[in-house]
C-alpha positions as CSV (number, residue, x, y, z in Angstrom):
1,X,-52.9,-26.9,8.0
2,X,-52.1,-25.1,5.3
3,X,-48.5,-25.8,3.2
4,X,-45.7,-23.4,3.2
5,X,-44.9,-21.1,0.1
6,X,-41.9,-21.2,-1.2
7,X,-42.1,-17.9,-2.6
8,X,-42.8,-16.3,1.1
9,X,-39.4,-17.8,2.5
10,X,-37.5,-16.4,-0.1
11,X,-39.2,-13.2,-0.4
12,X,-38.5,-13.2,3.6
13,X,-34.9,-14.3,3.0
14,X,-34.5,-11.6,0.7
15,X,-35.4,-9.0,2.8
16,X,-33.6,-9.9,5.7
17,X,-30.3,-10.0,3.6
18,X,-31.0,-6.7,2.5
19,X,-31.5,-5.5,5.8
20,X,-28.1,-7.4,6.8
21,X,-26.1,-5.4,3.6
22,X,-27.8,-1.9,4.7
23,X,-26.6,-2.3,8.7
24,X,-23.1,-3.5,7.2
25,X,-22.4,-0.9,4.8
26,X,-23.3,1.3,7.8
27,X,-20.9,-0.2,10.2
28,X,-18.0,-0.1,7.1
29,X,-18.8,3.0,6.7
30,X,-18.3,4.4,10.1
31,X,-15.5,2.5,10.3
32,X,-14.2,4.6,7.6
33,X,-15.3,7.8,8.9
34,X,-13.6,7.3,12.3
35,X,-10.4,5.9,10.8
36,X,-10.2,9.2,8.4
37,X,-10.7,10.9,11.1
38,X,-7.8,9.4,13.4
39,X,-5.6,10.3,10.4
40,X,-6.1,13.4,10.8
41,X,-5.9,14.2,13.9
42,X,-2.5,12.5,13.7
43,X,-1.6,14.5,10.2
44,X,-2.4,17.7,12.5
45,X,0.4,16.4,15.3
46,X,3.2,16.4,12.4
47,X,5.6,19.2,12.1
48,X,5.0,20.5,8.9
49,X,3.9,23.9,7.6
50,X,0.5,24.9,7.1
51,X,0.1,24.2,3.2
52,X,1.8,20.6,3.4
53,X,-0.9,19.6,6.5
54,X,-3.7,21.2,4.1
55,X,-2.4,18.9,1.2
56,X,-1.7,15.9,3.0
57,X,-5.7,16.4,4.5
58,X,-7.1,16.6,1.0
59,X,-5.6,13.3,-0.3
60,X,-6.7,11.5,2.8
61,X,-10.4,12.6,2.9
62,X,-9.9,11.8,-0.9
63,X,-8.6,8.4,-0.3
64,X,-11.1,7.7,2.6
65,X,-13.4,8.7,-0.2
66,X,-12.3,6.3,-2.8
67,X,-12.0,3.3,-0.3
68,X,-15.7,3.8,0.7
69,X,-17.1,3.9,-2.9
70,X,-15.0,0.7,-4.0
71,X,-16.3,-1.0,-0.9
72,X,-19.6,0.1,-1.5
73,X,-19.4,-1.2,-5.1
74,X,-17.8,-4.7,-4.0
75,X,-21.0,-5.2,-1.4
76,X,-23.1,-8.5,-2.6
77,X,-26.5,-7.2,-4.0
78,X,-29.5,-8.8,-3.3
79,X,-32.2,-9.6,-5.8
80,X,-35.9,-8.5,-4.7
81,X,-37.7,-10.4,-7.9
């Protein structure tokens, strides 16, 4: 029988949590998508004229924007060495 490496587990262990981050920034950012695009739908039920709506979209697909890349940034990163 032959002992277990070490260096196999954590390779292993490595991989799988890099497989985990990948499948949860998918899900956040799906998440993201969908709620953006419940906003504006609801933006578009509003009475307002046509250029507020158009100025009120931009800074939401901007903020959805900016919330994705500084949750993207925040995610844990796993070593492969």
């Amino acid at each position: 029988m032959e002992p277990a490496r070490p260096w196999r587990v954590d390779q292993n262990l490595t991989l799988s949590l890099g497989m985990y981050r990948g499948k949860t920034m998918l899900i956040g950012a799906l998440v993201t998508f969908l709620v953006v695009i419940l906003i504006l739908y609801l933006i578009n039920l509003l009475p307002l004229d046509g250029r507020a709506k158009q100025i009120v979209r931009v800074i939401v697909i901007i903020l959805g924007g900016a919330f994705y890349l500084c949750a993207w940034r925040q995610a844990p990163i796993t070593s492969t060495s």
